[in-house]
N, CA, C and O atoms as a GROMACS GRO file, in nm:
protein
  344
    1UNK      N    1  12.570  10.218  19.464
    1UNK     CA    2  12.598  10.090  19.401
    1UNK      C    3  12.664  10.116  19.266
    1UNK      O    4  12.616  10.178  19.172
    2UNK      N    5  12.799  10.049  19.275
    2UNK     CA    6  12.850  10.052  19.112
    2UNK      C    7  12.807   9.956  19.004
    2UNK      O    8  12.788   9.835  19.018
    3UNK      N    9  12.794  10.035  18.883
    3UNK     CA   10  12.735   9.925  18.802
    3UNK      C   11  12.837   9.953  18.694
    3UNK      O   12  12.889  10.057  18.654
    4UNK      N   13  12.850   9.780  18.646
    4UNK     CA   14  13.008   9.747  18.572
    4UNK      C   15  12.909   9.708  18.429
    4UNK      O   16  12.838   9.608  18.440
    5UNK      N   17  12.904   9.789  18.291
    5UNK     CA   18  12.887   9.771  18.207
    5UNK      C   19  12.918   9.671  18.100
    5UNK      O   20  13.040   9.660  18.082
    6UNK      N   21  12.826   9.579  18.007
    6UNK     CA   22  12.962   9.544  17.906
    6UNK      C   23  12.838   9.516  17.791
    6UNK      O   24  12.724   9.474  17.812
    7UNK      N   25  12.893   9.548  17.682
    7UNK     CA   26  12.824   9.615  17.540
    7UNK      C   27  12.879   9.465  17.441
    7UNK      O   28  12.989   9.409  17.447
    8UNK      N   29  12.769   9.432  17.359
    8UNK     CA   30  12.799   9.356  17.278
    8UNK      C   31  12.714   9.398  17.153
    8UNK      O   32  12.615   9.470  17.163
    9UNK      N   33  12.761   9.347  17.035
    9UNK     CA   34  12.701   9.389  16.921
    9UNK      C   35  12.754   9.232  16.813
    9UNK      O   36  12.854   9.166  16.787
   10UNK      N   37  12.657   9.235  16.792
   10UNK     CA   38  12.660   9.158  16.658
   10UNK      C   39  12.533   9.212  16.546
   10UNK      O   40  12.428   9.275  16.558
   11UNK      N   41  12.614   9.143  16.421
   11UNK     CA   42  12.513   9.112  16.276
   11UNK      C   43  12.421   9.022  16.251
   11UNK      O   44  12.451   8.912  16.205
   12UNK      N   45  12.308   9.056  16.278
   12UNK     CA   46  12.193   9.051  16.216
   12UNK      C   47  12.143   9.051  16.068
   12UNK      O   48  12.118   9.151  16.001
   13UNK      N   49  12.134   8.907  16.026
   13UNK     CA   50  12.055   8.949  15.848
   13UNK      C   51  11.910   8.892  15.869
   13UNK      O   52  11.878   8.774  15.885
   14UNK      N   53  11.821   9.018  15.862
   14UNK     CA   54  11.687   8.969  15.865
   14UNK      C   55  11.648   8.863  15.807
   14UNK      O   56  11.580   8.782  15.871
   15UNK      N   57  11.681   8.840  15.670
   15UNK     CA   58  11.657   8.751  15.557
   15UNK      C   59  11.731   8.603  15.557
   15UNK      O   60  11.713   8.524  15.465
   16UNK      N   61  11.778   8.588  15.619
   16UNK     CA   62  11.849   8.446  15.633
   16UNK      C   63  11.902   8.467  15.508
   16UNK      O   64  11.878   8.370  15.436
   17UNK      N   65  11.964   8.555  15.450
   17UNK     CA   66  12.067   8.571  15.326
   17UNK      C   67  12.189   8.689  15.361
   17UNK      O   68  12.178   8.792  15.427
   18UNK      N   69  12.286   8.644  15.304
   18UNK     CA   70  12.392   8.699  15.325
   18UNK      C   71  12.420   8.773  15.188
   18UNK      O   72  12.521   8.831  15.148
   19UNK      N   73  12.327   8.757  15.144
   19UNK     CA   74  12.325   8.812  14.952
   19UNK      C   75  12.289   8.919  14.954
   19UNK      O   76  12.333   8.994  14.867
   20UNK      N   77  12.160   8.988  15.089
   20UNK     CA   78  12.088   9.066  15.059
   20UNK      C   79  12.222   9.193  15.078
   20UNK      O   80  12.340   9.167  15.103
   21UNK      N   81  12.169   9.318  15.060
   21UNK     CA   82  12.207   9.424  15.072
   21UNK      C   83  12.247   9.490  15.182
   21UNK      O   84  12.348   9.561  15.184
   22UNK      N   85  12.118   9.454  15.345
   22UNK     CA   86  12.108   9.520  15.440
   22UNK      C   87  12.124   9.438  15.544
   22UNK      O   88  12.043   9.347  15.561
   23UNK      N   89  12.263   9.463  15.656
   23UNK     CA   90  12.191   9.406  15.761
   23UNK      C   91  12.197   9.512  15.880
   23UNK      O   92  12.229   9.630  15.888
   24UNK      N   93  12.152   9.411  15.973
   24UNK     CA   94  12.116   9.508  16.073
   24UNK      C   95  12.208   9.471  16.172
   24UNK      O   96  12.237   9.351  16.175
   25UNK      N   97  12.278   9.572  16.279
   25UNK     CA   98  12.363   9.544  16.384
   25UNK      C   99  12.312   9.581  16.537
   25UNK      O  100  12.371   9.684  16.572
   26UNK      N  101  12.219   9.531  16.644
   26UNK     CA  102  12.207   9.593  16.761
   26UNK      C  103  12.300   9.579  16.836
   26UNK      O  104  12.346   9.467  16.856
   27UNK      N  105  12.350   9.689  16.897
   27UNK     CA  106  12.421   9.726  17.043
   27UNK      C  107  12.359   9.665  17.155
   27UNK      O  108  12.247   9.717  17.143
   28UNK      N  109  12.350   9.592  17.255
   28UNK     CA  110  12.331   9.584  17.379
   28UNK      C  111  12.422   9.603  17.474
   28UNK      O  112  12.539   9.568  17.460
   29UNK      N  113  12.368   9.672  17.602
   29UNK     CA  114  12.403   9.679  17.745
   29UNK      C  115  12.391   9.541  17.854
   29UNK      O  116  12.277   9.499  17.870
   30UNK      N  117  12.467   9.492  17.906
   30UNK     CA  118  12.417   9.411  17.997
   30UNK      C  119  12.476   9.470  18.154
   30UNK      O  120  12.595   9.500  18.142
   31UNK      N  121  12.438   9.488  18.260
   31UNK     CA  122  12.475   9.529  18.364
   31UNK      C  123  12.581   9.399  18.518
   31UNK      O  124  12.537   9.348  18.621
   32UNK      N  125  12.670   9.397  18.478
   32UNK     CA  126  12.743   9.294  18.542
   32UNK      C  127  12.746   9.265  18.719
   32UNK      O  128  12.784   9.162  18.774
   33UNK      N  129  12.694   9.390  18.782
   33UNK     CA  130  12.662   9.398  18.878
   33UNK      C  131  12.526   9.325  18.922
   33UNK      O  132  12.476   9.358  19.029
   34UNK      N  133  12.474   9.239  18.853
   34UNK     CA  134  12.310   9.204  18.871
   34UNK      C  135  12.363   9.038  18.902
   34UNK      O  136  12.441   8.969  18.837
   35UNK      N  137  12.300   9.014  19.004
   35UNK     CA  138  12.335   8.855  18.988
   35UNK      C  139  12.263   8.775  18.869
   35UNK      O  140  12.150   8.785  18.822
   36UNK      N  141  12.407   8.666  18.826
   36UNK     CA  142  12.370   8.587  18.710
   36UNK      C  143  12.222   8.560  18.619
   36UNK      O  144  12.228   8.561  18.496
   37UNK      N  145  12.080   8.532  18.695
   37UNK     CA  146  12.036   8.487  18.666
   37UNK      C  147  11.941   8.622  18.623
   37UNK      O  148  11.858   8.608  18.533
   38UNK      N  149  11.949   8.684  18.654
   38UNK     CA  150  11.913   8.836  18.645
   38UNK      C  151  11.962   8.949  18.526
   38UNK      O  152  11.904   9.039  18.466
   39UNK      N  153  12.063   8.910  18.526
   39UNK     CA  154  12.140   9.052  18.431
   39UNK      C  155  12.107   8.981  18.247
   39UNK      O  156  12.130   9.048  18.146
   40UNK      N  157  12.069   8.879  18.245
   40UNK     CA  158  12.050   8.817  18.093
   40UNK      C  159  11.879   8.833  18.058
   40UNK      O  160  11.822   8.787  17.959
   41UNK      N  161  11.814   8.916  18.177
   41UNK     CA  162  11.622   8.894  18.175
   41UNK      C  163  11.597   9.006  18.111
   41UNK      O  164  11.652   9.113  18.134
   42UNK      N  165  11.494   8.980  18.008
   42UNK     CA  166  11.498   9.094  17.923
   42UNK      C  167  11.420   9.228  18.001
   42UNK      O  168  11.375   9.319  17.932
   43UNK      N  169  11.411   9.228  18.124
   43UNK     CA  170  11.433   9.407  18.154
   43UNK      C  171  11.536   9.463  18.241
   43UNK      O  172  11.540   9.568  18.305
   44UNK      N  173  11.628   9.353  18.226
   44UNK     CA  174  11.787   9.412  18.245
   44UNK      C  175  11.878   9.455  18.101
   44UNK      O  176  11.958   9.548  18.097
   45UNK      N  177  11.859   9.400  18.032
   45UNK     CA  178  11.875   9.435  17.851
   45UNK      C  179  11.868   9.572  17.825
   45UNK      O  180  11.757   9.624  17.819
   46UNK      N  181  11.991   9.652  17.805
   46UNK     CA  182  11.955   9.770  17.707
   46UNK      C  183  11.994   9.761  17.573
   46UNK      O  184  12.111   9.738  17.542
   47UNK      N  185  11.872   9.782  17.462
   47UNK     CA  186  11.936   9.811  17.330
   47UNK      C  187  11.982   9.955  17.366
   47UNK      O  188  11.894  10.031  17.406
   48UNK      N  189  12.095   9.997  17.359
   48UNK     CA  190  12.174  10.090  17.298
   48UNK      C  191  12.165  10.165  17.182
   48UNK      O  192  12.153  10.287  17.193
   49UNK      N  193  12.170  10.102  17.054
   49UNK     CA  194  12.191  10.131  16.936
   49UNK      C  195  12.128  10.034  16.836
   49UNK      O  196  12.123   9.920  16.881
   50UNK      N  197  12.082  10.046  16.724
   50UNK     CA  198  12.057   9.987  16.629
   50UNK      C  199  12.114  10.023  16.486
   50UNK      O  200  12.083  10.133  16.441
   51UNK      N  201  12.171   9.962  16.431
   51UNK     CA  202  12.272  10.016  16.308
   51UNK      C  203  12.163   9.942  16.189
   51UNK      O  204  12.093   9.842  16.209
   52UNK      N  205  12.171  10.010  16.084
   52UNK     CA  206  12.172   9.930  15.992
   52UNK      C  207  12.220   9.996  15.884
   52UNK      O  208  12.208  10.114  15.853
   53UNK      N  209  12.314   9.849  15.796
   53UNK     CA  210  12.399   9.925  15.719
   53UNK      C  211  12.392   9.845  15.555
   53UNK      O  212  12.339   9.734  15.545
   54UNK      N  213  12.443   9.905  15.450
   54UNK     CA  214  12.440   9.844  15.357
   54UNK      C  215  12.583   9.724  15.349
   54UNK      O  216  12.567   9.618  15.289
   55UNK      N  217  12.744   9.764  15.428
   55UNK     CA  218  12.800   9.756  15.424
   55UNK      C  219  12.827   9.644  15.548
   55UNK      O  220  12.774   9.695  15.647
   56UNK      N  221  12.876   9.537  15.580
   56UNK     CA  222  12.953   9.520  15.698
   56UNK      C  223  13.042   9.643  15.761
   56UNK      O  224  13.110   9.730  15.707
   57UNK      N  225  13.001   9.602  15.946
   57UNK     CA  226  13.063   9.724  15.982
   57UNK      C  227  13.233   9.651  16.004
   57UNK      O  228  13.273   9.536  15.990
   58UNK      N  229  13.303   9.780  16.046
   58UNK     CA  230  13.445   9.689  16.077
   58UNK      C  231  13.495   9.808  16.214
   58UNK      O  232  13.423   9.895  16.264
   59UNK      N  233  13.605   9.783  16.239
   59UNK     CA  234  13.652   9.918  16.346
   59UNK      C  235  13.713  10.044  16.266
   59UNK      O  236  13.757  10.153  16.302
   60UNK      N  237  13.695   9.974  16.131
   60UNK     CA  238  13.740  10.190  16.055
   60UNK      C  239  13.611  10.246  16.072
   60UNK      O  240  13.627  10.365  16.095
   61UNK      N  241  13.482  10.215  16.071
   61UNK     CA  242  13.366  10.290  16.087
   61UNK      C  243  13.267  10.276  16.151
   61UNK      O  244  13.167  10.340  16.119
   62UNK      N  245  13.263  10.179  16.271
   62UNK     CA  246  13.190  10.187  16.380
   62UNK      C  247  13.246  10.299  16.479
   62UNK      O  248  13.174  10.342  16.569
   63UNK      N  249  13.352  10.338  16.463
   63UNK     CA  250  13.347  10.445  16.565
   63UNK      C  251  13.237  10.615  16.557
   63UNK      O  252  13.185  10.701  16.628
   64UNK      N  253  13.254  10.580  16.442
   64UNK     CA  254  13.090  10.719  16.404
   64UNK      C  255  12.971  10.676  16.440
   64UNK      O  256  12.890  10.768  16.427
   65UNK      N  257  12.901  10.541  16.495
   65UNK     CA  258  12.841  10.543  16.577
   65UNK      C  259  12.831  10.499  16.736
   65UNK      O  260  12.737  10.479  16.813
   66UNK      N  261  12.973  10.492  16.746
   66UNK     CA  262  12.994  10.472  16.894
   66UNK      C  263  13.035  10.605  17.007
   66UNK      O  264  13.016  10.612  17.129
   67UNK      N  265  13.103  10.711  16.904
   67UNK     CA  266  13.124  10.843  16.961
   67UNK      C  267  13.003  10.935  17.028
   67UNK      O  268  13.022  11.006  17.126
   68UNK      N  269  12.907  10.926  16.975
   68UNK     CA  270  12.794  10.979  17.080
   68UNK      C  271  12.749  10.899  17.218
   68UNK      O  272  12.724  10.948  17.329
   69UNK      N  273  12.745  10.735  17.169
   69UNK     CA  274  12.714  10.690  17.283
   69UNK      C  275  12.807  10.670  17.391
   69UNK      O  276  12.778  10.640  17.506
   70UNK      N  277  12.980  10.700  17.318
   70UNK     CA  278  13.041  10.706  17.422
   70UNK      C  279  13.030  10.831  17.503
   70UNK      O  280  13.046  10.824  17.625
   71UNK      N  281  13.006  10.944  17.446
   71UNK     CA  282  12.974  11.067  17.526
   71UNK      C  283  12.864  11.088  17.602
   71UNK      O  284  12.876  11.197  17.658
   72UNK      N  285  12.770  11.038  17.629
   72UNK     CA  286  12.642  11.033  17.717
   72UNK      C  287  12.676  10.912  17.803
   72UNK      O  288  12.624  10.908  17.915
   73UNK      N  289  12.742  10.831  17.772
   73UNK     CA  290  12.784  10.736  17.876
   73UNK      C  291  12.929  10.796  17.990
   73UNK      O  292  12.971  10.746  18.094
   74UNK      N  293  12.963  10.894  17.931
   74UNK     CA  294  13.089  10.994  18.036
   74UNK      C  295  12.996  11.089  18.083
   74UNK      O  296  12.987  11.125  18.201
   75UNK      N  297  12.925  11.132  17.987
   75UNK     CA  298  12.867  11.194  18.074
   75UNK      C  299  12.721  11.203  18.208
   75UNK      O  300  12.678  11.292  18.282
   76UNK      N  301  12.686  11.067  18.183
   76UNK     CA  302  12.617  10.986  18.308
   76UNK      C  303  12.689  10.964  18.417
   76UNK      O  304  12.660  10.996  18.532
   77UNK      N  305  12.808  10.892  18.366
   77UNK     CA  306  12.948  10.843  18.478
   77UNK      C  307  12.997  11.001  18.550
   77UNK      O  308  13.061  10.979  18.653
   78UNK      N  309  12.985  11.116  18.528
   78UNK     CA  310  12.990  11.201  18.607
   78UNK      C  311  12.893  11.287  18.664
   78UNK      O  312  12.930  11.391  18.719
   79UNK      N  313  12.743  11.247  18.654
   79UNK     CA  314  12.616  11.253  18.664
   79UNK      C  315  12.541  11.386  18.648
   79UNK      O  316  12.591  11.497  18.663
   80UNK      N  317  12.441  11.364  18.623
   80UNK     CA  318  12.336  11.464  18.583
   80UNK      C  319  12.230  11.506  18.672
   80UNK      O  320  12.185  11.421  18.748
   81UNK      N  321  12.177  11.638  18.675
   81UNK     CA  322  12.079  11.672  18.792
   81UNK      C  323  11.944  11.613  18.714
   81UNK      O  324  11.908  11.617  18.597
   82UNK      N  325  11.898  11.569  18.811
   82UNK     CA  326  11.742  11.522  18.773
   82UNK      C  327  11.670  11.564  18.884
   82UNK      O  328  11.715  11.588  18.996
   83UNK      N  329  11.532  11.572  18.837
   83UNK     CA  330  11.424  11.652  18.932
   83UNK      C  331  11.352  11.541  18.950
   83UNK      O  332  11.344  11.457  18.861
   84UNK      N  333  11.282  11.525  19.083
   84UNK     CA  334  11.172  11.423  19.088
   84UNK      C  335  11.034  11.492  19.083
   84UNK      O  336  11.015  11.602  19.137
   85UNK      N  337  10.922  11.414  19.005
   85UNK     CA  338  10.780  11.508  18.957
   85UNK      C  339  10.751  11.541  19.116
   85UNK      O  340  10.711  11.651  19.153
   86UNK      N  341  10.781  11.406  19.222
   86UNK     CA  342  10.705  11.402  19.315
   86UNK      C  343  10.746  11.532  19.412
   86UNK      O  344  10.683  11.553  19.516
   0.00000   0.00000   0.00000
């Protein structure tokens, strides 16, 4: 079964202030292959990543934390040996 990925991220300000210093950014996974009512239930949900930054992020420097997760995600897509305990 293929499963069709798609990653969203938004900003998070804990504080209901945009004054403060820190916010926070989570990554999620949602799996597009899951029928509708399914792929939005939170144990189809992967957090991915959790950023938190002093700075708004932009695309000059989210790629320093997207480069690892893009590399474990190529390297799943060409798969890994796993052992079963059983």
């Amino acid at each position: 079964m293929k499963c069709s990925l798609g990653l969203g991220i938004d900003g998070v300000y804990l504080y209901s202030s945009k004054n403060l210093c820190w916010s926070t950014w989570p990554m999620i996974s949602l799996c597009y292959s899951l029928p509708p009512w399914l792929m939005t239930k939170r144990n189809f949900i992967m957090l991915l990543l959790l950023i938190l930054s002093k700075k708004s992020l932009c695309s000059a420097n989210i790629d320093v934390y997207l480069t690892p997760l893009i590399q474990e995600l190529q390297e799943l897509w060409e798969g890994v040996h796993a052992h079963d305990v059983l």
